[in-house]
C-alpha positions in Angstrom: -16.1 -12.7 28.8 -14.7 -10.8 26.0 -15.3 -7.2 25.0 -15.1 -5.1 21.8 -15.2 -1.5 21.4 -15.5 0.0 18.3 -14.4 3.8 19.4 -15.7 6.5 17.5 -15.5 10.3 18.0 -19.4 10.8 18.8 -19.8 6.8 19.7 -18.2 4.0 21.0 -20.0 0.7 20.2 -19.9 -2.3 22.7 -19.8 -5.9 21.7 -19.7 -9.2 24.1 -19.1 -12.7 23.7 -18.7 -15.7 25.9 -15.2 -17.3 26.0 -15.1 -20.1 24.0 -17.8 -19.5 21.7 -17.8 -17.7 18.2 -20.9 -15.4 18.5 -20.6 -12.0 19.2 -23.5 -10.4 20.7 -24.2 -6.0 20.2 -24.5 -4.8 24.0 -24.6 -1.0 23.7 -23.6 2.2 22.7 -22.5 4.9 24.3 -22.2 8.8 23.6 -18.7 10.2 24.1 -18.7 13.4 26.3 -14.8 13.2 27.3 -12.1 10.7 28.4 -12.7 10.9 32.0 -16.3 10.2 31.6 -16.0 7.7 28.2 -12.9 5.6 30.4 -15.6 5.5 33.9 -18.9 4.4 31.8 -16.3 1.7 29.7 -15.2 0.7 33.8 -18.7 0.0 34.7 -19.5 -2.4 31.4 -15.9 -3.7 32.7 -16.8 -4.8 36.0 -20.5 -5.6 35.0 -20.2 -8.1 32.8 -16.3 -9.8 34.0 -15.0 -8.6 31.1 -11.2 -11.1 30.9 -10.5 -9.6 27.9 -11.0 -6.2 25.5 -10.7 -5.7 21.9 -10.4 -2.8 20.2 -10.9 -2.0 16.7 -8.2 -0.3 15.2 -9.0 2.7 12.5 -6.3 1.1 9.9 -6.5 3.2 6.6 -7.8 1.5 3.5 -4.1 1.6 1.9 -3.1 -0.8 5.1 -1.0 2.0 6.5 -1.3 3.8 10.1 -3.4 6.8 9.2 -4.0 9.7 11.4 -6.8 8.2 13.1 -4.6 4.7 14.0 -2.4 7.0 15.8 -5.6 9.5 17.5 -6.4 6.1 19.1 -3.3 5.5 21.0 -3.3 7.9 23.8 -7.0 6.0 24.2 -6.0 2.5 24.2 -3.1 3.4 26.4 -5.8 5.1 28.7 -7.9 1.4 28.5 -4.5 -0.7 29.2 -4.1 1.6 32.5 -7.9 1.0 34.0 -8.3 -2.7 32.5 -6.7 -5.8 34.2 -6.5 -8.0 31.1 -5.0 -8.2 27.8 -5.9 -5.4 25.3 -6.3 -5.9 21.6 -6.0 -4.2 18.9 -7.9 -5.3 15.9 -8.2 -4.1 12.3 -12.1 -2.1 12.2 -11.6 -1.3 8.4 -15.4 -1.6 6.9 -17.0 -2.8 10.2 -19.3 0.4 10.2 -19.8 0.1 6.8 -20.8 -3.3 6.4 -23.2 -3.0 9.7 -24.7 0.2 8.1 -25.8 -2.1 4.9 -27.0 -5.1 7.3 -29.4 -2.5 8.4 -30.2 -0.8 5.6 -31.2 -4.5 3.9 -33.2 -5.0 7.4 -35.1 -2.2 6.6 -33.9 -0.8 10.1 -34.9 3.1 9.9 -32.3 5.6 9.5 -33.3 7.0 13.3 -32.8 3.2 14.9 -29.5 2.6 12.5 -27.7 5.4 14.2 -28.1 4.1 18.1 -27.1 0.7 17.4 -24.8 0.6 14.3 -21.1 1.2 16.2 -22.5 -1.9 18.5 -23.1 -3.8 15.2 -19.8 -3.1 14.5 -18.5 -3.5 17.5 -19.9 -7.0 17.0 -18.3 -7.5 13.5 -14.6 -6.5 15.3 -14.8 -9.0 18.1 -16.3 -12.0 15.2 -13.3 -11.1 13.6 -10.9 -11.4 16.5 -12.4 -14.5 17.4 -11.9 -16.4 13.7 -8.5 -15.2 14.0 -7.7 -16.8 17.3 -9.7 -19.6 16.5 -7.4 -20.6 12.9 -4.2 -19.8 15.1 -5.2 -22.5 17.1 -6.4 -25.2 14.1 
């Protein structure tokens, strides 16, 4: 199994998908409270679903460049390598939210139901992407 966060400072959204398939499925959101508590709830979905592998969206800035935010992530994805067994990713997010916000909007999805499920949706869009990737490496 293959996770994707898409880590937010209110939200992270969590993604799944099946090794070997290209479908990435929105599992959940969760509300950040602190690093302690965001790192033991991310350990549960870890050990739940036999997670092998975790991608993680990347906050690159729209110029292409390491922004402030790229960097705010780090000390979190270092904190993720040290409690996860498997290879971490790290996976250009730019537009993810965006583009899941508009899904929803064109779904007619209320503004109410958008907010608990768009960083999964995004999530979702992260680990797609990481999966084309790896799959035209390999063509």
């Amino acid at each position: 199994m293959i996770m994707a966060l898409d880590v937010g400072s209110k939200r992270i959204g969590i993604a799944i998908a099946q090794g070997g398939t290209n479908l990435a499925i929105p599992l959940a959101t969760i509300q950040r409270v602190n690093r302690r508590h965001d790192l033991a709830q991310l350990q549960g979905y870890f050990e739940s679903y036999a997670v092998e592998e975790l991608v993680v969206g990347d906050p690159i800035a729209l110029s292409g460049e390491r922004g402030v935010a790229a960097r705010a992530m780090d000390p979190f994805v270092a904190e993720l390598r040290r409690i996860f067994g498997g290879p971490v990713h790290r996976v250009d997010e730019r537009m993810t939210t965006a583009q899941a916000t508009k899904t929803l909007i064109a779904s007619d999805v209320s503004r109410r139901k958008r907010r608990e499920i768009v960083d999964a949706m995004a999530a979702a869009l992260i680990l797609e992407s990481f999966l084309a990737r790896r799959r035209n490496e390999s063509a």
